[in-house]
N, C-alpha and C positions, 0 to 999 in steps of 0.2 A: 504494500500500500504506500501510496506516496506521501514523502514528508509534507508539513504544513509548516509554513514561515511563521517566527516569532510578533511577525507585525501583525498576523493574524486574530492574536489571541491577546486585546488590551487587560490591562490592568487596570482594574479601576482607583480613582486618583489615589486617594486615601491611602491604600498599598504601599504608594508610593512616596514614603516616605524617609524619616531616619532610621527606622525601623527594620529597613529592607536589609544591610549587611546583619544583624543581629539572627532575622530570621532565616536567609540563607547558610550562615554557618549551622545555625541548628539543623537544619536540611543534609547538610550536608555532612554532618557528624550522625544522623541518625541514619543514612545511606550505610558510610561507611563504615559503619560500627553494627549494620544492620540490627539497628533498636528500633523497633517500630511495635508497636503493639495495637490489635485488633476490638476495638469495641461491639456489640451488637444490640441494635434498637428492634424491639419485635413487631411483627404488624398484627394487630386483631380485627376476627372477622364480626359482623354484628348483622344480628342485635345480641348472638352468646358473648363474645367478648372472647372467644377461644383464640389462644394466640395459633397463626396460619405461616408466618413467616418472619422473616429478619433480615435486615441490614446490615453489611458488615461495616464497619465505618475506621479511620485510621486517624491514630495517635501517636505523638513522637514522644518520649518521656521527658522528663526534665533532664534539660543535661548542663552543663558547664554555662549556658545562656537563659537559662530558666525554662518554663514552662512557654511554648508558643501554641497559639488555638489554630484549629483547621480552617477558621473564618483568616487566619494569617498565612499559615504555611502553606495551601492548598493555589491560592490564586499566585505567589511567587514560587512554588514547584512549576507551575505552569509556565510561569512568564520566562524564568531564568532557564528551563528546558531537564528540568529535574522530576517532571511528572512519570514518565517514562522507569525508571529505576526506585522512585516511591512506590510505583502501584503493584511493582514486579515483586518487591520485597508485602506488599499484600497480599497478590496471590500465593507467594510460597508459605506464606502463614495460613492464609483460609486453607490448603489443601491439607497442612496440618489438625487445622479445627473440624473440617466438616467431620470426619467418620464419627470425633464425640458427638457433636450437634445433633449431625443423624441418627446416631443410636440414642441421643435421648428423647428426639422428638422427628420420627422417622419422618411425619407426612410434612412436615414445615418446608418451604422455599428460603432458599437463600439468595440477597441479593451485592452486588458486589460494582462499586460504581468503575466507569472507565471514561479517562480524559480522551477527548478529541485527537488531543497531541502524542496519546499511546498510541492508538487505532491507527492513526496513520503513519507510524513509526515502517521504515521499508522493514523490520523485521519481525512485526506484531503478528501477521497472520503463524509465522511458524513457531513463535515465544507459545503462542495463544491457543495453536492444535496442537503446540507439547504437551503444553499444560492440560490441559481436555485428556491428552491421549494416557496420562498417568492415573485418570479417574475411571471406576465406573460408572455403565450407564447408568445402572440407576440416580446417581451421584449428580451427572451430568445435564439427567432431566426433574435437578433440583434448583438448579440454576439461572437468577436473573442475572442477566448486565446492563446498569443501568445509565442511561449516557444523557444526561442535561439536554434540555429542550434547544436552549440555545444553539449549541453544537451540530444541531439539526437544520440551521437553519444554511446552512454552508458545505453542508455533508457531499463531498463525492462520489460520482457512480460507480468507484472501483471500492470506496469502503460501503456502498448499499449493496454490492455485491458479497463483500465480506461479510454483511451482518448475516444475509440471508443466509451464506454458507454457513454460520453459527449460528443460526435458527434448523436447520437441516442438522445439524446434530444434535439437537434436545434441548439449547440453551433458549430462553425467554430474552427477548429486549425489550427493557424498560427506555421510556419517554419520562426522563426524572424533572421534575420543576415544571411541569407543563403548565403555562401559562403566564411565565415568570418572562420570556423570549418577545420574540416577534413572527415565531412562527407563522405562514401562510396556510390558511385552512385550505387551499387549495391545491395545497402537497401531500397534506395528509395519506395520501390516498398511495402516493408514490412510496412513503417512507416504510422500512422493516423495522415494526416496534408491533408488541403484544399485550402490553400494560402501559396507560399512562398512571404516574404518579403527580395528583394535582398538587400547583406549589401550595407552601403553608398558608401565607396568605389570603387565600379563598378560606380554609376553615377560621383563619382566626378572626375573620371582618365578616363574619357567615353572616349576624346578624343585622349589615346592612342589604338593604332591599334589590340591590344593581347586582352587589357577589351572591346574593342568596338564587338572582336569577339565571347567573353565571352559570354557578354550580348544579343549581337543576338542569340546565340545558349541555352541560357538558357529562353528566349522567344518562343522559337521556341518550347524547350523540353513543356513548360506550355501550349501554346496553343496545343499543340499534346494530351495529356492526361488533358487537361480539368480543370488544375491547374491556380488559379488565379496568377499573379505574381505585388507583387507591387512595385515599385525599391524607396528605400531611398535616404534620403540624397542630395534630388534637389535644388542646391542651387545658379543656376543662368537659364537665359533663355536659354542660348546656352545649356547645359544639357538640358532642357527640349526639347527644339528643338530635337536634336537628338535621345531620347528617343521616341516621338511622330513618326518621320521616321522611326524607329524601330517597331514601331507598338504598343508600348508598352501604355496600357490599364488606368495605376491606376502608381500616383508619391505620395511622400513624402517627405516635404521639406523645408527650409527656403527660399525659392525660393516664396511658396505660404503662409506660414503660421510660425509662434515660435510657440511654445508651447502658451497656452491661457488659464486665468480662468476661468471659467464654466459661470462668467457674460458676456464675449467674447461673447461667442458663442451662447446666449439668445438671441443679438441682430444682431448675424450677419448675413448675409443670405445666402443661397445656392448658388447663381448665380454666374458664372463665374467671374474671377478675370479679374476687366478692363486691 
């Protein structure tokens, strides 16, 4: 797959700061030192509340530069061209985590985000059917990847190719932040995605009249064409409630779950949240 030029991928201002040497070193001490460690946010289905799936999410730990957050290190991984060997050092962790995950919670999906700037790496497709080719199937038709909306909005026909061939062997593509972009509703139709996940935003402003009509209309378009739809960012009951009257399937949230270590979720169970 073809490289993608750094000018492609702005940073937003803010990033852009004194901050930036601080956070690349940590970047690049947790590369090199491969310390990275794996969080997971669970998704629940409703109106049980039975947890259905997980996100795996990534963490550098503290090191000689302090603690840096993923709202930090994630947009200069990208910018400075270190996403690419961050997300490598994720998957050789997930493929450690899945067999516990799965054996404690066989039927759950897993999902596992991928930057633009990996995808189109020239050696991602063979990094990406290694990695596959060390899993079983069953393993492998556990798996989302889920690539930001935006990302989509610029997507090449040699990586829509790619994804399909990663949908042809079992894996799910997620449409992550959807609605957070500029996507054209009149691509939709072209792009290889099987889940959108709606940005947080729509649940947490649910209760204004405009996202409330948002969100109904974009439930509506998923259950029309067979699209999973699972809305972010639930982070109290009243959102939940109203999502559920909605009709809406699959949440994601602080509402049910933080982010969790892999010993979390060894011990915790499926069953709906008292």
């Amino acid at each position: 797959m073809p490289h993608i030029e750094e000018e492609n991928l702005p940073m937003e201002p803010d990033v852009l700061t004194s901050s930036l040497p601080h956070i690349k070193q940590a970047l690049l001490f947790a590369i090199e030192q491969q310390k990275i460690d794996l969080v997971y946010q669970g998704q629940n289905a409703l109106p049980s509340q039975q947890l259905v799936g997980m996100e795996a999410l990534c963490r550098i730990g503290p090191g000689p530069w302090g603690d840096v957050t993923p709202d930090q290190f994630i947009p200069v991984a990208e910018h400075i061209g270190l996403i690419a060997p961050l997300e490598r050092l994720v998957f050789k962790q997930l493929a450690l985590d899945l067999p516990q995950l799965l054996a404690a919670h066989p039927d759950i999906r897993i999902g596992v985000n991928l930057s633009i700037r990996h995808i189109t790496a020239v050696d991602f497709s063979s990094f990406i059917n290694g990695w596959l080719d060390a899993l079983p199937q069953s393993t492998i038709a556990r798996l989302d990847f889920e690539i930001t909306e935006t990302y989509f909005q610029r997507i090449l026909p040699t990586v829509i190719d790619g994804l399909h061939a990663l949908r042809q062997r079992g894996v799910r593509i997620v449409m992550d932040d959807f609605g957070s972009g500029q996507s054209s509703l009149s691509r939709l139709h072209t792009l290889p995605f099987d889940v959108i996940k709606l940005d947080k935003q729509f649940a947490q402003q649910i209760e204004h009249p405009m996202v409330y009509a948002i969100v109904k209309a974009a439930l509506a378009f998923a259950q029309e064409f067979g699209i999973e739809l699972i809305a972010e960012g639930v982070e109290t009951a009243e959102q939940c409630q109203v999502l559920q009257a909605l009709d809406c399937r699959l949440v994601q949230g602080f509402y049910f779950s933080r982010p969790q270590p892999l010993a979390h979720w060894l011990t915790a169970s499926n069953a709906p949240t008292p």
